[in-house]
C-alpha positions in Angstrom: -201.4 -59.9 40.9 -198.6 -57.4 40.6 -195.9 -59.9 39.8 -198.1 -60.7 37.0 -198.7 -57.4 35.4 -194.4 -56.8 35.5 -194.2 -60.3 33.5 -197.0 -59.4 30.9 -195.0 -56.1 31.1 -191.2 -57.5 30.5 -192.3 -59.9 28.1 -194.3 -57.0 25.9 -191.0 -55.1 26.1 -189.3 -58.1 25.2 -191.0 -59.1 22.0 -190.9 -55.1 20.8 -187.4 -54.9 21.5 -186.6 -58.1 19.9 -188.6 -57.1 16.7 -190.7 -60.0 17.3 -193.5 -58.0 17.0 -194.7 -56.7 14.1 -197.9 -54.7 14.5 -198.7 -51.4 13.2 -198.5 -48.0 15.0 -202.3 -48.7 15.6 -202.1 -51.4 17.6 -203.1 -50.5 20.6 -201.0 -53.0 22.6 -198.0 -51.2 20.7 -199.5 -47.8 21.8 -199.9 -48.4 25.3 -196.8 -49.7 25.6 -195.0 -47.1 23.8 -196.9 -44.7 25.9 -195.6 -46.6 28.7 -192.2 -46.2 27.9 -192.6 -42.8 27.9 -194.2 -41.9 30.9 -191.4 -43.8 33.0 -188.8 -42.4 31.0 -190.2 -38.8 31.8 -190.8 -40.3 35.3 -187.0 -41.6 35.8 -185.4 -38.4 33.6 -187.4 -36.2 36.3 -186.6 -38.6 39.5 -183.7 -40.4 38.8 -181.7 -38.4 36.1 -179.8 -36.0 38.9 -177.7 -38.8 40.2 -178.2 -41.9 37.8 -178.0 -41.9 33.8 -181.1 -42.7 32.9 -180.7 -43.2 28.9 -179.1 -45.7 27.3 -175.4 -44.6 26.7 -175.0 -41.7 29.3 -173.5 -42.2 32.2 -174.3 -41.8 35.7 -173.8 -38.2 37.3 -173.4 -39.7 40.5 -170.2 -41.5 40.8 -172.2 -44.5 43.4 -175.4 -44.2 41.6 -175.3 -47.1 38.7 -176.9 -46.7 35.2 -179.9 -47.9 34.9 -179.4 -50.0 31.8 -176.9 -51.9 33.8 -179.8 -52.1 37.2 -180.1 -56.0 35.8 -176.3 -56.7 36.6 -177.1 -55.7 40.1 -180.6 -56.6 40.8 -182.7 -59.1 39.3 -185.5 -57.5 36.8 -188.1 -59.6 38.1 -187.7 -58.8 41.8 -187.4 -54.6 40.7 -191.5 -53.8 41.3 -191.9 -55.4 44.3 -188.8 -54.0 45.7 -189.5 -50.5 44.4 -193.4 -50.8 46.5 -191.5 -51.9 49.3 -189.0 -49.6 49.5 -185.9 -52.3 49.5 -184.1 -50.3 46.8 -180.7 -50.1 48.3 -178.9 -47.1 47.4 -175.0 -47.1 47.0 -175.4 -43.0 47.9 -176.9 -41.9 51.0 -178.4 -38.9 49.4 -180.9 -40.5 47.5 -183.6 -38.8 47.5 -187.8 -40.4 48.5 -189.5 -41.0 45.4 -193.0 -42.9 46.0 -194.6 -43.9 42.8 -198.3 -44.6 42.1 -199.1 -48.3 41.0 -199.7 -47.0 37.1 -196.1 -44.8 37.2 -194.1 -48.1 38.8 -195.6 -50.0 35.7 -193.8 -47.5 33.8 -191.1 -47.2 35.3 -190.6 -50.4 35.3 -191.2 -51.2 31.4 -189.1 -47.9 30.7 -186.2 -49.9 32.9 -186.6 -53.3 31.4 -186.6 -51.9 27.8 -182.9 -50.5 28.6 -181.6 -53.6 29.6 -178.9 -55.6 27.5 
């Protein structure tokens, strides 16, 4: 059921970011999404942002730790929730620090990384 809710999520980000969708700031799908976007940017900004740039020009402050709008060259999108719950994120630096993530803040996350991909 998980795998599910990252498609409906990639494919929501998708159509925003490639202006397919057209609804007004009041849709709520729009809003959620947007609110979405936000929480796992404030998630990954507060997480993430000491070693890896989490925006999407900067660059990574950690010299092993890859930008997260370039996580698609090295892992496949559609494999990243289920390897995030199971803890098969590989790091490149051994100092990465434990994150664990409630099911509602990897959706987010998630959407906030798939939104910064190319």
């Amino acid at each position: 059921m998980r795998k599910l809710s990252v498609k409906l999520v990639l494919t929501a980000v998708t159509l925003v970011t490639s202006g397919l969708f057209f609804a007004s700031g009041a849709d709520p799908v729009r809003a959620q999404l947007s609110k979405d976007l936000d929480a796992g940017r404030q998630l990954v900004e507060t997480n993430c942002g000491d070693c890896h740039g989490v925006g999407e020009t900067d660059a990574s402050p950690h010299r092993s730790a890859p930008p997260f709008r370039l996580l698609s060259n090295h892992f496949p999108m559609d494999a990243l929730e289920e390897a995030f719950a199971d803890g098969r994120i590989y790091s490149g630096h051994p100092d990465m620090p434990e994150f664990i993530a409630t099911p509602e803040q990897l959706d987010a996350i998630i959407a906030y990384i798939a939104s910064l991909q190319g």
